[in-house]
N, C-alpha and C positions, 0 to 999 in steps of 0.2 A: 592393581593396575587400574587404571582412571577408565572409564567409559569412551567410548569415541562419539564425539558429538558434531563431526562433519556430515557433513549433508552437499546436496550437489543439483543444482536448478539449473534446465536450459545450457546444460554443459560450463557451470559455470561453478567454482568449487568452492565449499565456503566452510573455514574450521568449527563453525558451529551455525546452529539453525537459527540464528537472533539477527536479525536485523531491525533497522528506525522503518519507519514509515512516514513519506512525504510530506514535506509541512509541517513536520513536528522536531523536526532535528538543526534546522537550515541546513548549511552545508557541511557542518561537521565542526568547523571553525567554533561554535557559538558554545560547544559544548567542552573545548577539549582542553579548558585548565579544571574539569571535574572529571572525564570519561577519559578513559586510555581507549582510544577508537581502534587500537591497533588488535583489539580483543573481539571486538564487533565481527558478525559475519559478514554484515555487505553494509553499507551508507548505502541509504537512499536517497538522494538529496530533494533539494525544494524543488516544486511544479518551475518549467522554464519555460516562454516562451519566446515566440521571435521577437516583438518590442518590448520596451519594457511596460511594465504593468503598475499603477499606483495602491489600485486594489477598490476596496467600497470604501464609502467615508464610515467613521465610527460615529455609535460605539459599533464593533465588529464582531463580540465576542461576550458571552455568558454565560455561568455557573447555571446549569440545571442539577436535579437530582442524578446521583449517581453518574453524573457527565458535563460534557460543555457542548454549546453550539457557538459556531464558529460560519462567519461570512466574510472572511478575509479578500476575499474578492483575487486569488491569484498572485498577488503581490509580488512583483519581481526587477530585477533589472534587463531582463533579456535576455538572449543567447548567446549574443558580443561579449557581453562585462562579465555572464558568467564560466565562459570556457575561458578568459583573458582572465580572470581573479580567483574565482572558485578552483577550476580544473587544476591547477599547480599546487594548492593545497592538498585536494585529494588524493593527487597524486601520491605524495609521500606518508598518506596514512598506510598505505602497503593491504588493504582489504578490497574485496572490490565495490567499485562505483556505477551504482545502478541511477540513469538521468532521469524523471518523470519530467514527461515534454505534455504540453495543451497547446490548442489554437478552438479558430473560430472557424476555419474550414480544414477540409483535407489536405489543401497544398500548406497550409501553415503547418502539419504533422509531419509530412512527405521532404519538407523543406528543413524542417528541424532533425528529423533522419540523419539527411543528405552532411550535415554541419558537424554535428556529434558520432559520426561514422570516421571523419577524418581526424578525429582527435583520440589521442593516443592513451589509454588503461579508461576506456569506457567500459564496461563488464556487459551493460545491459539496458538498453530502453524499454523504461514503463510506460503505457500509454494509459493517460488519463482523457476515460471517453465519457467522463462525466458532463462533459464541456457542452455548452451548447453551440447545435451546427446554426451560423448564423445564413447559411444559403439554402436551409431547410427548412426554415422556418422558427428557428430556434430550440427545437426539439434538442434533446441533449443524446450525443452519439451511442451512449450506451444504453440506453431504453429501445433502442429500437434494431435487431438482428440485422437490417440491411443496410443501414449506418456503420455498425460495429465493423462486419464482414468489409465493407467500403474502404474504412479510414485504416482497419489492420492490413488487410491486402496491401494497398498503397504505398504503406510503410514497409511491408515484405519486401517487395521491390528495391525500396531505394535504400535500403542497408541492410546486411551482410549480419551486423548485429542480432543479437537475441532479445526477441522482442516479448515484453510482458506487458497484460491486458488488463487494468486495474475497475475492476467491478463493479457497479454500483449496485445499492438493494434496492432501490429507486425501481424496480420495475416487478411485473407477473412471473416473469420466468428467468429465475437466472439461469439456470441448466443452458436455457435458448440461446440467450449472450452469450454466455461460457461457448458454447457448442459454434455460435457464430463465428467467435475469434482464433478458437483453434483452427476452425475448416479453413479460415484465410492466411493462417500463416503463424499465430500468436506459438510462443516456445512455453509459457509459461503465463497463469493469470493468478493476480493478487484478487480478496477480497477480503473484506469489504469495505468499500469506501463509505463517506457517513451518510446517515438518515434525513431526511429533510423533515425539518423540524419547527417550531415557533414558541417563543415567551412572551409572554402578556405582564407587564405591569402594572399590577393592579392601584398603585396610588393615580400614575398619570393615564393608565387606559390604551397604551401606547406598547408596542413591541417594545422588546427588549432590545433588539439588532436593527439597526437603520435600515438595512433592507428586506427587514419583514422576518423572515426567514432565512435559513442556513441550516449548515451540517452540524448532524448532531453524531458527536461522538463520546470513547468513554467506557465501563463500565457496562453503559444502560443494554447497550445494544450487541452485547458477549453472545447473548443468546440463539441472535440473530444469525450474526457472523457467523457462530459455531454452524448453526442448521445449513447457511447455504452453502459453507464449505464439504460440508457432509454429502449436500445433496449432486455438486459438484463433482466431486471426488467419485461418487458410487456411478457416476454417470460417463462419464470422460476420463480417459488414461492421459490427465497432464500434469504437469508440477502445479502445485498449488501454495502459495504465500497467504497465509492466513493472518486477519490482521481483524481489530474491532474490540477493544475493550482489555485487550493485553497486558499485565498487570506485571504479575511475576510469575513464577514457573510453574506452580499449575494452571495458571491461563492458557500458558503456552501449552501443556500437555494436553490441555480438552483441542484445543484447535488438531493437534499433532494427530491426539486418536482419533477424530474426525476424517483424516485425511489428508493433512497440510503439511506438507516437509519442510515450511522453515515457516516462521514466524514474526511481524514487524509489532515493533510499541510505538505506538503514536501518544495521543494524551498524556498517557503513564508518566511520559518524559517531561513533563511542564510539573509536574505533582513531586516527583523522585529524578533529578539528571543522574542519577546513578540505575533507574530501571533495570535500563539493557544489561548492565553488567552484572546487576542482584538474580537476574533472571538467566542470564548464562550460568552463574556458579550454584544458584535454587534447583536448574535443570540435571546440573553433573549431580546434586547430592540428591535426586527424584530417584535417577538410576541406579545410583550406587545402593543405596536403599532397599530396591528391589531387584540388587543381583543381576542387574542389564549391562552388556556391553556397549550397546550401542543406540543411540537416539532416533535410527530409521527402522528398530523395531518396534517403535510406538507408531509409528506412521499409518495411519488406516486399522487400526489395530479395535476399531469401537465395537462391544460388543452389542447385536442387535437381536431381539426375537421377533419379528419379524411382523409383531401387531402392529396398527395404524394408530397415528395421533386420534385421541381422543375429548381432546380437552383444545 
């Protein structure tokens, strides 16, 4: 008998713990004369916001060691074109559709809520608080617990939805964020979003990314991911999306024993469009292996003695 690889976030049920991760899939469309999405646990789809977005000028985008950074700057069509275009495609993948929404203030979150509450097999809003608050001074929402607790409250309010709180490692204390967005309402928080990061050009002297810098994902930053997922997990009773350098199924099994009940590939999926699905069927033959039924008994599962980092 096959292992059961269902899993269940925010009351939201998903035949297995694999999902994309934002920004890396578009909307599903881009991938699906290579990916049967219908195997997928959840689509995540691209950041949306209320206008549309052109994004930064390039180049946007660079090959670093073991990773890429990335300044895509948002890039979008809006909330209009994308519930008018995108949402009817989704629709008939039959998985669920989790939206990652951004803005520049709270009522741009509160207001994107309000839109994709009335629109029919939305499973789940992510909130990307990586954003900068532009009536704060441009502090970015998620570095700061009073921000965080701010923009998710808000959004508790105006939908009914299951709301997910997407991480960044951008700051001192994740546990504090994490801890912020749960007290205001968050059902469930992904991490981690990317590292900020910079390349130098050494012939011309010049960054590598027009805007200086950007997110750095990939590979490099497994490590990262892994520990804050960990440190979240041990700390707060919520569901956890682990996500940051996601490869194939033992990527996915260190986040799992960590603490993370499902799992998103972001990068992996420009390297491999077949990832997600190598790494669903890498995870049934993890367990079968070692005689497991089921994939939420890995969940939290790391074993620790209880000494301090040293190194």
């Amino acid at each position: 008998m096959k292992p059961d690889l269902s899993v269940e976030i925010a009351g939201i049920q998903l035949k297995n713990p694999v999902m994309t991760a934002s920004g890396t899939f578009g909307c599903g469309r881009e991938y699906a004369d290579l990916v049967d999405l219908k195997k997928l646990g959840a689509i995540v789809a691209k950041t949306v916001t209320l206008e549309p977005r052109k994004g930064n000028p390039p180049p946007r985008i660079c090959e670093t060691p073991s990773g890429m950074l990335n300044a895509i700057g948002l890039q979008n069509e809006g909330i209009d074109r994308f519930i008018e275009k995108e949402m009817p495609f989704l629709k008939k993948v039959g998985v669920p559709v989790i939206v990652n929404i951004a803005g520049d203030a709270v009522s741009d979150y509160v207001e994107l809520c309000r839109r994709l509450s009335s629109v029919g097999d939305v499973a789940a809003i992510e909130l990307n608080v990586s954003c900068p608050n532009v009536k704060a001074g441009g502090i970015a929402f998620g570095m700061h617990p009073g921000l965080v607790s701010e923009v998710v409250g808000a959004c508790r309010r105006a939908t009914g939805l299951p709301l997910i709180v997407k991480l960044t490692p951008n700051v001192g204390s994740v546990v504090g964020i994490a801890r912020a967005a749960v007290g205001a309402g968050a059902d469930a928080v992904s991490l981690i979003n990317t590292v900020i990061g910079m390349s130098i050009d050494h012939n011309t002297f010049q960054p590598r990314l027009a805007s200086g810098f950007g997110g750095l994902s990939g590979p490099a930053i497994r490590p990262i991911a892994v520990r804050m997922v960990w440190e979240v997990a041990r700390e707060l009773d919520v569901p956890i999306i682990g996500m940051g350098g996601v490869g194939d199924a033992l990527d996915a099994v260190e986040f799992i024993l960590a603490g993370a009940t499902a799992v998103a590939v972001g990068t992996a999926n420009f390297i491999n469009p077949r990832a997600t699905i190598d790494l669903i069927d890498g995870l049934e033959e993890f367990l079968i292996a070692r005689g497991m039924d089921s994939v939420r008994d890995l969940v939290g599962k790391v074993k620790m003695d209880g000494s301090s980092p040293t190194c």
